[in-house]
HTML snippet that shows the backbone in 3Dmol.js (N, CA, C, O; Angstrom):
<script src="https://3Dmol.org/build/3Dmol-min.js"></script>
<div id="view" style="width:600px;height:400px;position:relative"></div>
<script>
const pdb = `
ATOM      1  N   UNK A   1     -31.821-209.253  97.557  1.00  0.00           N
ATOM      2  CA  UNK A   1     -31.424-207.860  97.441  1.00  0.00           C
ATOM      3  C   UNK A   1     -29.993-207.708  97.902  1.00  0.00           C
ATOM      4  O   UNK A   1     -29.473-208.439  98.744  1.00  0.00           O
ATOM      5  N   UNK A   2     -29.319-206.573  97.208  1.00  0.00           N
ATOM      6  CA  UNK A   2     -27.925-206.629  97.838  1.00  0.00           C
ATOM      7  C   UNK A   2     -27.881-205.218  98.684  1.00  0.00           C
ATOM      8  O   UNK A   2     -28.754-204.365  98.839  1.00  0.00           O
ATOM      9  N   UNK A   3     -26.596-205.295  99.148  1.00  0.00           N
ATOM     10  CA  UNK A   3     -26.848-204.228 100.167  1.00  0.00           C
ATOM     11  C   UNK A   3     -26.603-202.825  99.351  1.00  0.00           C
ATOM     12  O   UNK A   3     -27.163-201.809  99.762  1.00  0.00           O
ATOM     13  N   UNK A   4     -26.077-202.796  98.628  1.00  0.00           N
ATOM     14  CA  UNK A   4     -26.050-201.743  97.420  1.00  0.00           C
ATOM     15  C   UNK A   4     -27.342-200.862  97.616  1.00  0.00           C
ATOM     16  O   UNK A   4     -27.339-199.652  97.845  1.00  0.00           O
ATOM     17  N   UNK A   5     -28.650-201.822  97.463  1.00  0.00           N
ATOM     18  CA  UNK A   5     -29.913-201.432  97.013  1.00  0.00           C
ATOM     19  C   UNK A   5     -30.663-201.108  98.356  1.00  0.00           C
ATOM     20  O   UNK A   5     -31.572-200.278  98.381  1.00  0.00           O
ATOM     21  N   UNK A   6     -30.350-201.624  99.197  1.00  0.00           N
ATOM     22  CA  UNK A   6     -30.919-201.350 101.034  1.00  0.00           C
ATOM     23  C   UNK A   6     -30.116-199.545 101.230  1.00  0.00           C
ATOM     24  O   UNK A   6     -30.774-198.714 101.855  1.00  0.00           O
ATOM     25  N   UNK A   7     -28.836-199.170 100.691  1.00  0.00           N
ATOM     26  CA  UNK A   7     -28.129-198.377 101.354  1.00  0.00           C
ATOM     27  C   UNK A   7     -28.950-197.288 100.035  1.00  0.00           C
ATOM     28  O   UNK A   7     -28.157-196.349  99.962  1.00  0.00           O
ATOM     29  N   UNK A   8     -29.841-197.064  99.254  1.00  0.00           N
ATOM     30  CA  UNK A   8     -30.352-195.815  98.423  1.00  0.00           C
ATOM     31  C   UNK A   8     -31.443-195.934  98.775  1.00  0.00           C
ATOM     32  O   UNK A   8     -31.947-194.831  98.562  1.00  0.00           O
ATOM     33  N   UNK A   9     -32.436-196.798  99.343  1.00  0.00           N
ATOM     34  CA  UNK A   9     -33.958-196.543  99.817  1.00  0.00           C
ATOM     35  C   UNK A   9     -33.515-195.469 101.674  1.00  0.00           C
ATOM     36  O   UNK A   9     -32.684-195.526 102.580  1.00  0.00           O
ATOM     37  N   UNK A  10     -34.509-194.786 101.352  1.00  0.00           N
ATOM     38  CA  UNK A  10     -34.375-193.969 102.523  1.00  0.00           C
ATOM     39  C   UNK A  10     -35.072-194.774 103.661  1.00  0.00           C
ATOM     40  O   UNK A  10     -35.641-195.822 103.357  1.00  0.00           O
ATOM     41  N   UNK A  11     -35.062-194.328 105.003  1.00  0.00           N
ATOM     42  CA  UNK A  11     -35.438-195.296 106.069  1.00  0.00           C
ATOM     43  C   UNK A  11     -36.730-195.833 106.250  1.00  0.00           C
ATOM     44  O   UNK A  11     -37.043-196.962 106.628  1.00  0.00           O
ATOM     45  N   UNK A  12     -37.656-194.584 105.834  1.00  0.00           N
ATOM     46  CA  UNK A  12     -39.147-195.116 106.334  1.00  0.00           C
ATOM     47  C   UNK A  12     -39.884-195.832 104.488  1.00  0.00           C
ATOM     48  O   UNK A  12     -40.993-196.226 104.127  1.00  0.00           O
ATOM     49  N   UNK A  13     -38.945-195.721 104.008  1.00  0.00           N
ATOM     50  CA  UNK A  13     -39.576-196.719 102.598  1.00  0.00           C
ATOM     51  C   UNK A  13     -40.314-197.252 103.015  1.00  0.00           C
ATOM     52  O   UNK A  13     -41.465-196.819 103.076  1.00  0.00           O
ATOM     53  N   UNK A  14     -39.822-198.833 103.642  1.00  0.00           N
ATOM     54  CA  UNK A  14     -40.248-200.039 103.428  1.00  0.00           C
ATOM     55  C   UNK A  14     -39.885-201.154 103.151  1.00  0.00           C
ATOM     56  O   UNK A  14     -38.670-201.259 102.982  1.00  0.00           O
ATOM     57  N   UNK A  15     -40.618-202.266 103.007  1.00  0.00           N
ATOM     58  CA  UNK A  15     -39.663-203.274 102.199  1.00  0.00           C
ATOM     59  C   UNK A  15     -40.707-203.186 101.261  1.00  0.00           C
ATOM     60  O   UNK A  15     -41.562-202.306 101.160  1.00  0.00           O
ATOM     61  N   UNK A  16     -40.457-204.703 100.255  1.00  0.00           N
ATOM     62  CA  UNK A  16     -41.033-205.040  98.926  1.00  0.00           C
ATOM     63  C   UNK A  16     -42.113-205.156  99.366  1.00  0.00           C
ATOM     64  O   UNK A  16     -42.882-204.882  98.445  1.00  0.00           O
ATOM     65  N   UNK A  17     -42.901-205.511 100.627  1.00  0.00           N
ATOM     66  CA  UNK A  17     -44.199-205.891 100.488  1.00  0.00           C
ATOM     67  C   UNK A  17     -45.048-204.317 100.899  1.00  0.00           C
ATOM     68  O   UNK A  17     -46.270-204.271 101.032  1.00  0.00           O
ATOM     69  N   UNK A  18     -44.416-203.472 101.010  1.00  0.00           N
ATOM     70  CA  UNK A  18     -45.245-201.965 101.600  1.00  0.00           C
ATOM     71  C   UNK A  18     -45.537-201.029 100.333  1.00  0.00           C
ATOM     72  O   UNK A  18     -46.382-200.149 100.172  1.00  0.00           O
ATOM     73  N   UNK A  19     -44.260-201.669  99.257  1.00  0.00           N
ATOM     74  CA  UNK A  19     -43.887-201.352  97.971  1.00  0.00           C
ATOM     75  C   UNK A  19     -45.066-201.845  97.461  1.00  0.00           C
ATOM     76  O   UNK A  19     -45.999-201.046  97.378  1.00  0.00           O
ATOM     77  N   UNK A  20     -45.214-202.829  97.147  1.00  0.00           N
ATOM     78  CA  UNK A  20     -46.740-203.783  96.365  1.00  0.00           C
ATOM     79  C   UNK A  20     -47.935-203.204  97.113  1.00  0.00           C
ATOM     80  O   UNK A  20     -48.808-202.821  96.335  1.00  0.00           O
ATOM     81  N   UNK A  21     -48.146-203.077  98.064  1.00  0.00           N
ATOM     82  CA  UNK A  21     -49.438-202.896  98.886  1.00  0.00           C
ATOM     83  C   UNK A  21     -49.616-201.335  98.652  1.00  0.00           C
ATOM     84  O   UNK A  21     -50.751-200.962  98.355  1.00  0.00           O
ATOM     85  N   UNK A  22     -48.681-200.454  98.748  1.00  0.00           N
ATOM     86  CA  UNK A  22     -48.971-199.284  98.351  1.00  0.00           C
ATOM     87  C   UNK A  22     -49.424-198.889  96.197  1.00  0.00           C
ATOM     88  O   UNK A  22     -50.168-198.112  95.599  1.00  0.00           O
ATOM     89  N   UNK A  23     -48.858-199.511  95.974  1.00  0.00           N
ATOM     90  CA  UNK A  23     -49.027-199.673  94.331  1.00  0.00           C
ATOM     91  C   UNK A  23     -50.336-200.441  93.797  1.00  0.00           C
ATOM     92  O   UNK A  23     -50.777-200.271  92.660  1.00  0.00           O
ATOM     93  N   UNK A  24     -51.042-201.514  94.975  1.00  0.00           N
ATOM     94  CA  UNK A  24     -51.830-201.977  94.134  1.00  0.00           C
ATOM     95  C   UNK A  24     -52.956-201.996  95.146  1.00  0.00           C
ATOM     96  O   UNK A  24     -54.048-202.357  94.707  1.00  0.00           O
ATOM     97  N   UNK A  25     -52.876-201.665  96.438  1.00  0.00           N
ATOM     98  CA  UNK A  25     -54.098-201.485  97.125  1.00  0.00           C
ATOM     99  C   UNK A  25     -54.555-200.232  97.491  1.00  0.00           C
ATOM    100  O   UNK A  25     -55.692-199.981  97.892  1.00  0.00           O
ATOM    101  N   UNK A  26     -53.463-199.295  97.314  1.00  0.00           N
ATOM    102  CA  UNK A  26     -53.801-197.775  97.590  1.00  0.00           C
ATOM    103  C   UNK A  26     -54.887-196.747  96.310  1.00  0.00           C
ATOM    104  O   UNK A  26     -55.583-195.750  96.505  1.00  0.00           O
ATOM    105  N   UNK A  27     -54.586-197.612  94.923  1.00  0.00           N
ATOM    106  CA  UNK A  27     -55.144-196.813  93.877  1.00  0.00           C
ATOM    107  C   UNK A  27     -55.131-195.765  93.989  1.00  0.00           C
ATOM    108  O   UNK A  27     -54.502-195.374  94.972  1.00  0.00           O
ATOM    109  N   UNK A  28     -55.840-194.591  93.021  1.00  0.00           N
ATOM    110  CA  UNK A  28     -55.389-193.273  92.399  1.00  0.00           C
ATOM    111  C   UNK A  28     -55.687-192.368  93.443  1.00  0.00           C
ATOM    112  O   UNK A  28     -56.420-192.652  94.390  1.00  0.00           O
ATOM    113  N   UNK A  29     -55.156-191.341  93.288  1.00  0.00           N
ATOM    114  CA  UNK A  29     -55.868-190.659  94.807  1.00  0.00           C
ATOM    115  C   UNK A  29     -57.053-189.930  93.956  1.00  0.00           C
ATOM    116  O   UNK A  29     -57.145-190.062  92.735  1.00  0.00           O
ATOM    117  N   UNK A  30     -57.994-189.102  94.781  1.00  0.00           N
ATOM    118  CA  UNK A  30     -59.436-188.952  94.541  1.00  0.00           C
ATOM    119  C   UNK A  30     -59.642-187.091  94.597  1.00  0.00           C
ATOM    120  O   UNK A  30     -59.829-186.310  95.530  1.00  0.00           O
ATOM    121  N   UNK A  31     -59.487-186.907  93.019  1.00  0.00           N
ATOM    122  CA  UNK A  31     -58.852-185.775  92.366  1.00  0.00           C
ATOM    123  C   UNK A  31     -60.252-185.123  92.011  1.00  0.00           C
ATOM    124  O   UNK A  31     -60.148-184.168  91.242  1.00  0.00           O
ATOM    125  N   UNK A  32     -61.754-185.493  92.476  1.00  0.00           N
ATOM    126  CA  UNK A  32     -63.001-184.666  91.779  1.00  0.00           C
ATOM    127  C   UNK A  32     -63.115-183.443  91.686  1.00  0.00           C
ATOM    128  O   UNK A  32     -63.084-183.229  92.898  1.00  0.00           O
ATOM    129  N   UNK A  33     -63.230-182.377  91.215  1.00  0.00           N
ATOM    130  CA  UNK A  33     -63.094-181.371  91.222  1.00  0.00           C
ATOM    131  C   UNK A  33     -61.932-180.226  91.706  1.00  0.00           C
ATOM    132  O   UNK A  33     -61.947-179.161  92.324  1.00  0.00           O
ATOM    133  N   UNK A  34     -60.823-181.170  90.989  1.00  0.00           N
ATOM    134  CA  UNK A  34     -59.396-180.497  91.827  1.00  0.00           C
ATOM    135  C   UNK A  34     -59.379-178.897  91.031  1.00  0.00           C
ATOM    136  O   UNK A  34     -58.982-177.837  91.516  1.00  0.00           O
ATOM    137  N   UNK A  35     -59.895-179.123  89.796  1.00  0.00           N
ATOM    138  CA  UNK A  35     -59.991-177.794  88.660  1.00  0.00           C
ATOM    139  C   UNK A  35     -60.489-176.667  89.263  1.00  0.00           C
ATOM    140  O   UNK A  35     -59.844-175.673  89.596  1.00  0.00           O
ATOM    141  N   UNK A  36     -62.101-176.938  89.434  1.00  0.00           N
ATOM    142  CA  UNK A  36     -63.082-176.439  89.596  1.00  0.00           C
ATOM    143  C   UNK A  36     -63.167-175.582  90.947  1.00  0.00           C
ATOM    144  O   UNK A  36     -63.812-174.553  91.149  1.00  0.00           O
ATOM    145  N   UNK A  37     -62.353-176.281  91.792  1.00  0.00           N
ATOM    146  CA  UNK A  37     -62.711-176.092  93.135  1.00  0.00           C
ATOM    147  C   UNK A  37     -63.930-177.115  94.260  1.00  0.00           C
ATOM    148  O   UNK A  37     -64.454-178.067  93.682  1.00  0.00           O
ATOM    149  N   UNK A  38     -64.175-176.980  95.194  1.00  0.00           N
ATOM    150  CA  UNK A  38     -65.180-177.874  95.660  1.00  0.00           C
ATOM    151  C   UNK A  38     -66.346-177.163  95.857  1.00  0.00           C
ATOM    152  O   UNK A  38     -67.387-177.819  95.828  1.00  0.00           O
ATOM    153  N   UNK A  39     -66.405-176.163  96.019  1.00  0.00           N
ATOM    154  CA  UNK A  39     -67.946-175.446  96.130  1.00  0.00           C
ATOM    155  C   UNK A  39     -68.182-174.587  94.781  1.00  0.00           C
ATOM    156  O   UNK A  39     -67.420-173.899  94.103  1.00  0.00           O
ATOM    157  N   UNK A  40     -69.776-174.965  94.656  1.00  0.00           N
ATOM    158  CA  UNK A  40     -70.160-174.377  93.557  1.00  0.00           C
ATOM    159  C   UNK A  40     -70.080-173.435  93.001  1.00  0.00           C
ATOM    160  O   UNK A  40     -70.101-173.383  91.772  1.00  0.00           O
ATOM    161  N   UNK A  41     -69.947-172.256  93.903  1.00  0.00           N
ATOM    162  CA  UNK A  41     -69.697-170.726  93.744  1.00  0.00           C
ATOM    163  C   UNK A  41     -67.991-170.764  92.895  1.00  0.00           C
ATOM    164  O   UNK A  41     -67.687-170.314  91.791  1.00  0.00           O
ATOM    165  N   UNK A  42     -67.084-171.518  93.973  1.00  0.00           N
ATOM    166  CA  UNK A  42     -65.935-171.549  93.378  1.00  0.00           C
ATOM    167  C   UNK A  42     -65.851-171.867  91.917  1.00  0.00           C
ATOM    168  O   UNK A  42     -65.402-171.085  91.080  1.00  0.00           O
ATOM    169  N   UNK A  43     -66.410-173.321  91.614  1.00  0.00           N
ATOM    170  CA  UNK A  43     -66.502-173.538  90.093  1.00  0.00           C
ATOM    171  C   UNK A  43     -67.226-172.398  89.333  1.00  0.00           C
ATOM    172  O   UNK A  43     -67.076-172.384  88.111  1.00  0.00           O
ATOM    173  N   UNK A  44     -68.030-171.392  89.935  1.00  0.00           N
ATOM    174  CA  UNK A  44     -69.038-170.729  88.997  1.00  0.00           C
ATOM    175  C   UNK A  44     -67.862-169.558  88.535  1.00  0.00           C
ATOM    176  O   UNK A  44     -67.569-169.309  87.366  1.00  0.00           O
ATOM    177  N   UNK A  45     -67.233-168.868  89.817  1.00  0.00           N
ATOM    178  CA  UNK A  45     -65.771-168.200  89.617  1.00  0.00           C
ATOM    179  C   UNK A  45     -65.128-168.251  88.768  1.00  0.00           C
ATOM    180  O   UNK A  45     -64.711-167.314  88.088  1.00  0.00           O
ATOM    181  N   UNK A  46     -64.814-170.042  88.586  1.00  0.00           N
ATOM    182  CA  UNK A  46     -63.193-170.037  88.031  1.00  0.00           C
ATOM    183  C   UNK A  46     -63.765-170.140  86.537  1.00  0.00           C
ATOM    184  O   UNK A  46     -62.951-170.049  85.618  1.00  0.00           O
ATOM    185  N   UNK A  47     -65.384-170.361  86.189  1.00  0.00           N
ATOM    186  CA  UNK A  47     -66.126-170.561  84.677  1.00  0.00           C
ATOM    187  C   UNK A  47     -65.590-168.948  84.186  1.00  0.00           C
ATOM    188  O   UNK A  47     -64.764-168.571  83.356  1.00  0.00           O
ATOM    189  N   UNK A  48     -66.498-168.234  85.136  1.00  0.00           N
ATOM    190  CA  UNK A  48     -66.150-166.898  84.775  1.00  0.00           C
ATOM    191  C   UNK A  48     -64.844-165.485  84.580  1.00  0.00           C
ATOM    192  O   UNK A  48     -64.717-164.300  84.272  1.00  0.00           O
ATOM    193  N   UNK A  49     -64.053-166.787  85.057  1.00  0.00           N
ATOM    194  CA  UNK A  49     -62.475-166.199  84.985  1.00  0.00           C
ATOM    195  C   UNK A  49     -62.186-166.437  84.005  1.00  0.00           C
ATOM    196  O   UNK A  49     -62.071-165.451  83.277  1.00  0.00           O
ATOM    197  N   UNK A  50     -61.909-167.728  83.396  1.00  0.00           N
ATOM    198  CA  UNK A  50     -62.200-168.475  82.411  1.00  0.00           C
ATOM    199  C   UNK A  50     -62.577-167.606  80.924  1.00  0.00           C
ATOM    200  O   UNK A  50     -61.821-167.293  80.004  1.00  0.00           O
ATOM    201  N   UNK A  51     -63.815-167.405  81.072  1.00  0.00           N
ATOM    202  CA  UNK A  51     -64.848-166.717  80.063  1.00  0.00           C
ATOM    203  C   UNK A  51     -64.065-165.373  79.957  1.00  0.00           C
ATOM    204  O   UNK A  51     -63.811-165.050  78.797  1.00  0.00           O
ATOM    205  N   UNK A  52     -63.525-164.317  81.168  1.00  0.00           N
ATOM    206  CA  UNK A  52     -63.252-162.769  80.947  1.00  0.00           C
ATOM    207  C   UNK A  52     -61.781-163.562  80.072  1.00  0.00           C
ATOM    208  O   UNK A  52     -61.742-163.168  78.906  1.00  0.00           O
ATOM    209  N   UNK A  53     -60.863-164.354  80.347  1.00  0.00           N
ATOM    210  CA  UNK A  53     -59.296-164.414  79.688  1.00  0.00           C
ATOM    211  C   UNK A  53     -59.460-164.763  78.349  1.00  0.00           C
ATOM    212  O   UNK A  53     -58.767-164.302  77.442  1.00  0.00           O
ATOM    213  N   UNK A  54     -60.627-165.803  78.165  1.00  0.00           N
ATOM    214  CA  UNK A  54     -60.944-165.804  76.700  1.00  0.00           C
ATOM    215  C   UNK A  54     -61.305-164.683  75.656  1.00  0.00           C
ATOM    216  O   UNK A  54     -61.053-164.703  74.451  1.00  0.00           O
ATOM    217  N   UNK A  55     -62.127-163.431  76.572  1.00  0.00           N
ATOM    218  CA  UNK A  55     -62.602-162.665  75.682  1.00  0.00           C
ATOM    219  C   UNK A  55     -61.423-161.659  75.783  1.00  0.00           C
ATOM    220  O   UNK A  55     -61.215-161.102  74.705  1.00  0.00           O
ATOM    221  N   UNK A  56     -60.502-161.234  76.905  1.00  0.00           N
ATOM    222  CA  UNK A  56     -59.436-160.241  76.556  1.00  0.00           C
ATOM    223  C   UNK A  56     -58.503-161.479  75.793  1.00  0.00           C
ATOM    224  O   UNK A  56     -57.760-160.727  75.162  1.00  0.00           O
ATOM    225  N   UNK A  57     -58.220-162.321  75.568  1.00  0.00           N
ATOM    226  CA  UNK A  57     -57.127-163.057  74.571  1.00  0.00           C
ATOM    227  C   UNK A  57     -57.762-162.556  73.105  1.00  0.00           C
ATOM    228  O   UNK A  57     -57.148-162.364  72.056  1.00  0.00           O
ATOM    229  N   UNK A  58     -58.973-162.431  73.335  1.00  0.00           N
ATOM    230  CA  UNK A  58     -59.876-162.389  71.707  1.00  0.00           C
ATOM    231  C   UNK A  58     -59.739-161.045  71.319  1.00  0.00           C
ATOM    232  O   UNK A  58     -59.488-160.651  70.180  1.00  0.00           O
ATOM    233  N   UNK A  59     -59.934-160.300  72.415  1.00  0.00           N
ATOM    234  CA  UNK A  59     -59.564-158.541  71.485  1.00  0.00           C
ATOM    235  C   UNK A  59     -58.267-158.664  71.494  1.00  0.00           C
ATOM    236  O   UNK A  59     -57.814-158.759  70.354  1.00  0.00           O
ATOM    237  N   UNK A  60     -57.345-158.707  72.476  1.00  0.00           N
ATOM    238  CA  UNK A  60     -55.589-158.423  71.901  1.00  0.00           C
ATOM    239  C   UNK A  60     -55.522-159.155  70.436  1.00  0.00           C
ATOM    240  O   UNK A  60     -54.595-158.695  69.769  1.00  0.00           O
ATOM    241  N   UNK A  61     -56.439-160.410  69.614  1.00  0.00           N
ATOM    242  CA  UNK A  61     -55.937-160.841  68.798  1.00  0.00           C
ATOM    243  C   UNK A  61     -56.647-159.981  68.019  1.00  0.00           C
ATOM    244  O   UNK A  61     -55.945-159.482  67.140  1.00  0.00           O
ATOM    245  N   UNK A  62     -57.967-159.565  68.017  1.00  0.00           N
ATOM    246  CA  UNK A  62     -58.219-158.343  67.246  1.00  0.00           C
ATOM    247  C   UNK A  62     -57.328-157.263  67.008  1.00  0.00           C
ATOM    248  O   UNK A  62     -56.890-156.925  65.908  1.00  0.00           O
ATOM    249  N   UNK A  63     -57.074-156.713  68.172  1.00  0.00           N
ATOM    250  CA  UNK A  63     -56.210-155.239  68.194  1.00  0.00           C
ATOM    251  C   UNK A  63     -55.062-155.687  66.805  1.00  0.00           C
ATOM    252  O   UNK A  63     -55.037-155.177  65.685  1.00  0.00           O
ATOM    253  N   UNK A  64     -54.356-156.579  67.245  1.00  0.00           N
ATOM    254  CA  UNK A  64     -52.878-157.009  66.462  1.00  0.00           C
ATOM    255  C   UNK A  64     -53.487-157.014  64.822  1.00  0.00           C
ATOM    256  O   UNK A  64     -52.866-156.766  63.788  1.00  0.00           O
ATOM    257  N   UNK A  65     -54.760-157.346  64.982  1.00  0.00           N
ATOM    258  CA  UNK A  65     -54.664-157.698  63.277  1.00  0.00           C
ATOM    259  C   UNK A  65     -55.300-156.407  62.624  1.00  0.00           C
ATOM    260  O   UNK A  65     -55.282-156.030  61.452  1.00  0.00           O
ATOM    261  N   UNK A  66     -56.078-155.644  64.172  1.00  0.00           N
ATOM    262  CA  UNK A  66     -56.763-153.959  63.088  1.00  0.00           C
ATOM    263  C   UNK A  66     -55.410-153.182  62.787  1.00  0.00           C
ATOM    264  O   UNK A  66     -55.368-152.312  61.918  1.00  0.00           O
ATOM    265  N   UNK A  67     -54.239-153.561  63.596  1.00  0.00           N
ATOM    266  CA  UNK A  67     -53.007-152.734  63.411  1.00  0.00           C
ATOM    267  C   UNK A  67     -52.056-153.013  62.242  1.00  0.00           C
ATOM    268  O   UNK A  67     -51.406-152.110  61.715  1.00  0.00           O
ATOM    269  N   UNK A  68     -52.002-154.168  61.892  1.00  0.00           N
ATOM    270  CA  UNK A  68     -51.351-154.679  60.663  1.00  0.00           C
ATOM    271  C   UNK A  68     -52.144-154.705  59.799  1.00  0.00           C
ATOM    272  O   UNK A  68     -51.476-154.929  58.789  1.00  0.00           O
ATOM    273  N   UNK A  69     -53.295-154.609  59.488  1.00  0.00           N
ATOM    274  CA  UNK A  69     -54.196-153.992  58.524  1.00  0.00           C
ATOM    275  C   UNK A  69     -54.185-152.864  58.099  1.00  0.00           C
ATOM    276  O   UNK A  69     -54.749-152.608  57.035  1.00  0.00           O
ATOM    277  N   UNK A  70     -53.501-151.851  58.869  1.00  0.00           N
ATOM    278  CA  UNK A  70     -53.759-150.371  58.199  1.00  0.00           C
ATOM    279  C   UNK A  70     -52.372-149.606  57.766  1.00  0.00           C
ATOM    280  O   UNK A  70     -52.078-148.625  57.083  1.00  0.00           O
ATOM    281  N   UNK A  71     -51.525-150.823  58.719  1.00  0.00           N
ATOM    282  CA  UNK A  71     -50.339-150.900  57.399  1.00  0.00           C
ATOM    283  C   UNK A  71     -48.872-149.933  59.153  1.00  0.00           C
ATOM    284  O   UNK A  71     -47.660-149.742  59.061  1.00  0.00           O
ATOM    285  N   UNK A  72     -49.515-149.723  59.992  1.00  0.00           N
ATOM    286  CA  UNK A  72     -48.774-148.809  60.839  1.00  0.00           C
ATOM    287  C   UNK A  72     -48.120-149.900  61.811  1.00  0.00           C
ATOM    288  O   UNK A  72     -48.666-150.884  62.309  1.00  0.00           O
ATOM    289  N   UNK A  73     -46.680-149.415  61.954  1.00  0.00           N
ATOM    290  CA  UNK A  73     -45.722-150.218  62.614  1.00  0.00           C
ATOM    291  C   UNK A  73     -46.102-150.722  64.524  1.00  0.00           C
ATOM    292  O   UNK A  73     -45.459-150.023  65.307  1.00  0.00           O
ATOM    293  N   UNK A  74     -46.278-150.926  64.654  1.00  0.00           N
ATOM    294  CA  UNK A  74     -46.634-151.716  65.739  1.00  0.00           C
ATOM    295  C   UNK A  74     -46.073-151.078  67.025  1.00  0.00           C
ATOM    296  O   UNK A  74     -46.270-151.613  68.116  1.00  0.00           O
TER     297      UNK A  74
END
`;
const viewer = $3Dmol.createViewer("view");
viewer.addModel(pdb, "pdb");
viewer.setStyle({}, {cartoon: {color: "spectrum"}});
viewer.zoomTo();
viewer.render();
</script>
């Protein structure tokens, strides 16, 4: 290594071997239910948040098309 490459790693890096050991012994971190939430109620919540944005996305796309249907400027 040249010193070039020692003087852009910040202090608590590491060397090459903390580099490898973090990359191949640490694996993915442990993401189960990062969406959802962790308690059930929460996931049942965020279903039903979910479900109300789908159905107001579904009438605004109604509204837009009963309005350009009857021919009146928006």
């Amino acid at each position: 290594m040249s010193d070039d490459d020692a003087a852009t790693r910040a202090p608590g890096e590491g060397g090459r071997f903390m580099r490898w050991a973090y990359r191949h012994l640490a694996g993915p971190a442990d993401v189960q239910g990062a969406v959802q939430g962790g308690s059930t109620m929460a996931r049942e919540l965020w279903k039903r948040d979910l479900a109300e944005r789908k159905r107001y996305s579904q009438e605004q796309r109604e509204r837009k098309r009963a309005t350009r249907g009857t021919g009146r400027p928006s």
